[in-house]
Each structure stands twice: as structure tokens, then as C-alpha cells.
C-alpha positions as CSV (number, residue, x, y, z in Angstrom):
1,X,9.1,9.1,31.9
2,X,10.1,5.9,31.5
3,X,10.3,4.2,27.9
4,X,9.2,0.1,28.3
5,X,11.3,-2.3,25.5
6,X,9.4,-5.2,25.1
7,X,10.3,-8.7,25.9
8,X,12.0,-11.1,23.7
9,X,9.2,-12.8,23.5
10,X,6.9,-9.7,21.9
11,X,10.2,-9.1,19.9
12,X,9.5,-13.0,18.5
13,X,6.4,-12.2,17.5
14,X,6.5,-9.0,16.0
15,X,9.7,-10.7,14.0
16,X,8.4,-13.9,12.1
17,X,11.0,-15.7,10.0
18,X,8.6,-17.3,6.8
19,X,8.5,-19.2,4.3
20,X,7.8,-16.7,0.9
21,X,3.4,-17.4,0.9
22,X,3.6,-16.7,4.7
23,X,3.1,-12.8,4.7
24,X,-0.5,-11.6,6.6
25,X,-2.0,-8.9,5.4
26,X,-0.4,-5.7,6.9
27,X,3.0,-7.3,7.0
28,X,5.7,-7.0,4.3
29,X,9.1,-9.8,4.2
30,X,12.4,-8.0,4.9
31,X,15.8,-9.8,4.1
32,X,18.4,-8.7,6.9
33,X,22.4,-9.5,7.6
34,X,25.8,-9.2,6.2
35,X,26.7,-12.1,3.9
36,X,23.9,-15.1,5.0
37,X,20.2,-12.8,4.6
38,X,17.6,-14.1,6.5
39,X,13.6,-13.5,5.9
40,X,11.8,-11.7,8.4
41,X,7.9,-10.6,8.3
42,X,7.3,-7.6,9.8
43,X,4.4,-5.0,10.5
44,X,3.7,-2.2,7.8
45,X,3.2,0.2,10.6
46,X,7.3,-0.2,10.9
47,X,7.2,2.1,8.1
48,X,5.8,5.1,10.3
49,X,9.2,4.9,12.4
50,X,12.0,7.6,11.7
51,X,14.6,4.4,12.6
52,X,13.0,2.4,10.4
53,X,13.3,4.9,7.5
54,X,16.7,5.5,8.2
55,X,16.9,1.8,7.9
56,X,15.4,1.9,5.0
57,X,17.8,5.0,3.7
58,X,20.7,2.6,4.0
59,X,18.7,0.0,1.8
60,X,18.7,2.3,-0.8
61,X,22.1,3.7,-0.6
62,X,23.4,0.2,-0.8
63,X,21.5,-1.6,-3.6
64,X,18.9,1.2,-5.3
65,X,16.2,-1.1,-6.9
66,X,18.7,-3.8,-7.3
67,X,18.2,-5.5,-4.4
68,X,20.2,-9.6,-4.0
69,X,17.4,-11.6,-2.6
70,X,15.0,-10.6,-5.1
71,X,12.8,-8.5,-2.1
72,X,14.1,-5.5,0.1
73,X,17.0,-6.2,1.5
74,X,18.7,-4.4,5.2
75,X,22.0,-4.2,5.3
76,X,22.7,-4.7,9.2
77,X,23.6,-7.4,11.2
78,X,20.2,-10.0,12.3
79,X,21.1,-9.0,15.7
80,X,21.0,-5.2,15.4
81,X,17.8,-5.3,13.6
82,X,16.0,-7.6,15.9
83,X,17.3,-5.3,18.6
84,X,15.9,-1.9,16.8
85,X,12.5,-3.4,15.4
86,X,12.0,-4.7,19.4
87,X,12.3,-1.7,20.4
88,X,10.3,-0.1,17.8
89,X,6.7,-2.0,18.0
């Protein structure tokens, strides 16, 4: 059984850099990378993902509820996460 990543082009849409009144409903802004954060939207049901939780883990370890961009921040690299999100949705 195969497993099928999506394209770059799915992972562009299922990762929306916006502007802070751009969140949909049943999306939730993430801030990702090491030193420069950058604003991604992304889909609540990320949240159901073990990865993502694990993600998440790491969030917490690093900054508890004292997060630097004022919203929840992921401490990877952009690249990683766009990579794991892609591959997630």
C-alpha cells in the first residue's frame, strides 16, 4: 500500500500565510521558524495528527503559555513544517 504526499501545490493551500483577520472558520494561525517566525493558517483537523501533537509537545516544552509572537508558536524550521503538515492533510 502505497501512501500519496500531496503536491506542492495542495501543500500551498492547506498552508496560507495571513494577515492576523484572515483565519476561516476551522483554521487556527500558527507562527513557525527559528529566529524570523512566520504566520501560517492551518486546518483544525491538524490537531487529530500524532505528528502534529508531537509538534505541538515541543511548543510546550519550549515556551509553556509564554509564547513570543503573542499566538502559538512551532519551534522548527518553515521548511520542515511545510514538509510534515504536506504530508499530513
Amino acid at each position: 500500500m502505497a501512501i500519496k504526499l500531496p503536491s506542492l501545490s495542495s501543500a500551498k493551500q492547506i498552508l496560507r500565510r495571513s494577515t492576523p483577520i484572515d483565519v476561516p472558520k476551522g483554521y487556527f494561525a500558527v507562527y513557525v521558524g527559528e529566529g524570523e517566525k512566520k504566520r501560517f493558517v492551518v486546518p483544525i483537523s491538524l490537531l487529530n495528527e500524532p505528528l502534529f501533537q508531537e509538534l505541538l509537545s515541543q511548543a510546550e516544552e519550549e515556551f509553556r503559555y509564554n509564547h513570543p509572537m503573542g499566538g502559538l508558536t512551532i519551534p522548527c524550521r518553515e521548511d520542515i513544517f511545510i514538509d510534515l503538515t504536506s504530508r499530513l492533510h
